[in-house]
N, C-alpha and C positions, 0 to 999 in steps of 0.2 A: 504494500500500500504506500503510494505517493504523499506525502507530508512536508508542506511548508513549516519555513522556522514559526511564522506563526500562529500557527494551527498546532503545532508540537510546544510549542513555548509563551501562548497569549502571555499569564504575565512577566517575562521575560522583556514580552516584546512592548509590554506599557512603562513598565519601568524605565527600561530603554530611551522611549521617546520620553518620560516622563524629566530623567535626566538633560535630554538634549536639549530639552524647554528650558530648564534650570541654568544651563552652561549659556544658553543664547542671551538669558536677561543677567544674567553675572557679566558676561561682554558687556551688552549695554550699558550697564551700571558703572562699570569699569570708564568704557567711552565718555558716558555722560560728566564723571569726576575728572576726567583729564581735560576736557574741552572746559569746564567748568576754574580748574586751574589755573588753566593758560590766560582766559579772561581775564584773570584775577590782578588786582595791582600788585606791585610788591609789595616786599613788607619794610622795605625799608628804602622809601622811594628821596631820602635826602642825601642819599647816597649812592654815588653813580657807580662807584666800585660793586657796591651789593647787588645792585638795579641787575647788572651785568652778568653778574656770578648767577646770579637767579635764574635769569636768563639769558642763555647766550644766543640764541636766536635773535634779540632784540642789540646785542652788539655786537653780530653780523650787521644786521640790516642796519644800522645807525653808521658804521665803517663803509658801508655801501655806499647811502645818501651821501656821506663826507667825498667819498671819494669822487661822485657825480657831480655834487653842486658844489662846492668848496666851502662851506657854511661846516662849520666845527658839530661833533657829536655834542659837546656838550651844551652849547645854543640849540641844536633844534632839541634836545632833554629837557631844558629849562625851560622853553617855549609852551612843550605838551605837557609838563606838569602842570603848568600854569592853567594851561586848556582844559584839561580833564583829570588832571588826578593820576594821569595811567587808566583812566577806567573806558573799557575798549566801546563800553555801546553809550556813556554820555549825551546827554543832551540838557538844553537850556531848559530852565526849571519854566514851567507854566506861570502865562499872569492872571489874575484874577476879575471874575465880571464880579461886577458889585461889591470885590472886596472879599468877594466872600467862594463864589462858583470857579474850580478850577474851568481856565479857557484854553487861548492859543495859547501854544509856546511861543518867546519872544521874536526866535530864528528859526531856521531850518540845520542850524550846526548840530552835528554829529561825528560821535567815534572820539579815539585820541589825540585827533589835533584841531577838533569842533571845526571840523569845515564844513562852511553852507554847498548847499546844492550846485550852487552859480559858479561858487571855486571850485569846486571838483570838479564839474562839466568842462568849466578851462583845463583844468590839470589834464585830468584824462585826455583831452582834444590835442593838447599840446606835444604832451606824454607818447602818446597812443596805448595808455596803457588800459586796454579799454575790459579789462576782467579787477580793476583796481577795486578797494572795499574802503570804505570808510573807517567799518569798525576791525582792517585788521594792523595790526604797527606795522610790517614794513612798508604797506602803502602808504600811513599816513606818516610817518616819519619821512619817507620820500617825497611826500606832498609839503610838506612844512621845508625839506631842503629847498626843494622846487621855488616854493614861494617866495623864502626870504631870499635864494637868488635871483627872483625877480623884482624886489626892492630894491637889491645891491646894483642889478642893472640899469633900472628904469628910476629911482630915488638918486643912486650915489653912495647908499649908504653904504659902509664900511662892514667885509660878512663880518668883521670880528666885534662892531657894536651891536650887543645882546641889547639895550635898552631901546637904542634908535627900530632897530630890526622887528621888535614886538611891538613896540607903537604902530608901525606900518603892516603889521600880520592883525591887529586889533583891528586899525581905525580904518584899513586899506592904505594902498600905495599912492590912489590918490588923495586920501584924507590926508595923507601924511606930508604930501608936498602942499594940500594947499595950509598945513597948519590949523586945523580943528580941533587939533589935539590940546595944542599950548596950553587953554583955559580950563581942559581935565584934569580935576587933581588926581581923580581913582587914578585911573590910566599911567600918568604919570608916577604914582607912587607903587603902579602894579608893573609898572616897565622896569623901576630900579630895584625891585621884587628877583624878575625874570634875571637881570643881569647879576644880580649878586649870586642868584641858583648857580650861573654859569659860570663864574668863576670858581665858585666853590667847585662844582662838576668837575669843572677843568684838572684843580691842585688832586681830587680824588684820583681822577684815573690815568692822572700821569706817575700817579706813585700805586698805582693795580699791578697787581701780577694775575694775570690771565692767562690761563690755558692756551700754550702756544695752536692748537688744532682749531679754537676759534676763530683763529687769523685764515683762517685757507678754504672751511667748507661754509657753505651755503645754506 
């Protein structure tokens, strides 16, 4: 008599599947905590040396940008802290109808380096980097190079001034030349904010010791 395994072994064969079920949602769960990670700020984002070590995929991709736009890792670092926190799906807090009903949001800025819709659509166009993501760092780390080297081109500004660089990533390139900014004090006192980050940044991870393999892969 001909006999299948599960006809010889029904619960064998529940168990079986009952297991494979088990191992599929143990994967996902798995999947879900890792991507969940990755999102995550550091934990110790006043510090670029740590920033780094945490993650070294984010000091590829910051050596990348450096190396394409000439803007220092540790100014466009300083910049998206400023911007987000490190926190990859940010967005501008809602304003309120009456005081009291959450409404719009102020912008359309999103991701790590809050860039609105309008910047991006440039970027990408410019770029061609047309699979780019808002919420992921090395696109918007490369977008934040992109930009302030188009400050430094079409402004004058200096890539090495962190203050001038974030006034004109804030207010735009043209706010910045026609001077709007002068009579902000936030702004102003959020720019000398951004540039002190940068320096600090700077003295950090000139004295890192990094895993020489982070210099080479991708």
């Amino acid at each position: 008599m001909q006999s299948t395994v599960s006809e010889a072994h029904p619960d064998a064969h529940r168990n079986s599947t009952r297991l494979s079920g088990w191992r599929c949602l143990a994967l996902l769960a798995l999947a879900s905590l890792a991507a969940a990670c990755a999102g995550s700020p550091p934990s110790n984002p006043d510090n670029l040396c740590a920033i780094f070590k945490e993650n070294p995929k984010w000091y590829r991709a910051a050596k990348k940008a450096e190396r394409r736009w000439r803007i220092s890792a540790p100014v466009m670092m300083a910049v998206m802290h400023k911007e987000s926190s490190y926190q990859a799906k940010a967005k501008p807090p809602r304003t309120k109808l009456l005081k009291v009903i959450p409404w719009k949001r102020e912008s359309s800025a999103y991701g790590f380096a809050q860039a609105t819709k309008a910047a991006w659509k440039d970027y990408v166009g410019d770029t061609r980097n047309s699979f780019a993501d808002r919420d992921d760092f090395a696109d918007a780390v490369d977008f934040v190079g992109w930009y302030l080297d188009s400050a430094h081109r079409r402004a004058g500004i200096s890539r090495s001034d962190a203050r001038s660089l974030y006034i004109s990533y804030y207010a735009g390139i043209g706010g910045y030349q026609r001077g709007t900014w002068r009579n902000n004090a936030w702004l102003k006192n959020a720019a000398g904010r951004v540039s002190a980050r940068s320096s600090r940044y700077a003295g950090q991870l000139a004295n890192c010791k990094l895993k020489r393999r982070w210099y080479w892969f991708g």
